[in-house]
N, C-alpha and C positions, 0 to 999 in steps of 0.2 A: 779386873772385870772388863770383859768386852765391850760395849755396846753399837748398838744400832738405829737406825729411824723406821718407823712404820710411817708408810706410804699410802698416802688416801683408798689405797685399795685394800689396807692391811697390809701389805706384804712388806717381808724384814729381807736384810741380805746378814748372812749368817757368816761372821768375820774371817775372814780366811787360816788364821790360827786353828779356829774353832774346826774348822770343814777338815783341816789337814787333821788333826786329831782323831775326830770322827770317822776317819777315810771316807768324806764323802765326796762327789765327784761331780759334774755337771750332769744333770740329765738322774743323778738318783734319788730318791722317793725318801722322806722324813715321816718320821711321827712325832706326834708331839701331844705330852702323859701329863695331867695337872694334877699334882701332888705334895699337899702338906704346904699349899701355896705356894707351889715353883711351878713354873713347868719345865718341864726336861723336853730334850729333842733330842730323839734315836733312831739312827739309820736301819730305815726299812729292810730286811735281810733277804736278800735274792736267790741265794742258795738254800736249797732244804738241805745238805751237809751240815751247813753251817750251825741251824737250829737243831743239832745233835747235844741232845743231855742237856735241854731245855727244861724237859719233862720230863716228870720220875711217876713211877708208878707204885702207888701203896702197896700192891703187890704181884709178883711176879709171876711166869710161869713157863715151862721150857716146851720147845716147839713139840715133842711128845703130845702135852696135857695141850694145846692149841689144835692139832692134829684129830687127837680124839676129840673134842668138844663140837671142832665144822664135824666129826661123822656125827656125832649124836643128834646132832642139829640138825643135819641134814637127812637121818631117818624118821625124825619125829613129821615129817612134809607129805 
């Protein structure tokens, strides 16, 4: 296990193992998730590519049914 000091301001420096792992970088943005009494720290995602197949959706529907639903939508105005 890593560790580190918190600094009268709170602030930790995050081991350099740890950052290489993470690919984090100087100058990039963290989160940090408290969970089940941990907390985890994850590199804030800068790419919206990146956050592909994050999300799923219960269900589906093919640009077709999407096409018709903006017209329907859009007669009902």
């Amino acid at each position: 296990m890593k560790t580190s000091l918190v600094t009268t301001k709170g602030q930790v420096t995050i081991p350099a193992s740890v950052r290489h792992q993470l690919g984090i970088h100087q100058g990039d943005r963290v989160g940090f998730v408290y969970e089940n009494g941990k907390v985890v720290i994850l590199p804030v995602i800068k790419d919206i590519k990146a956050a592909f197949g994050l999300v799923s959706a219960a269900q589906s529907a093919s640009l077709d049914d999407m096409e018709q639903a903006i017209q329907s939508r859009g007669s009902e105005l």
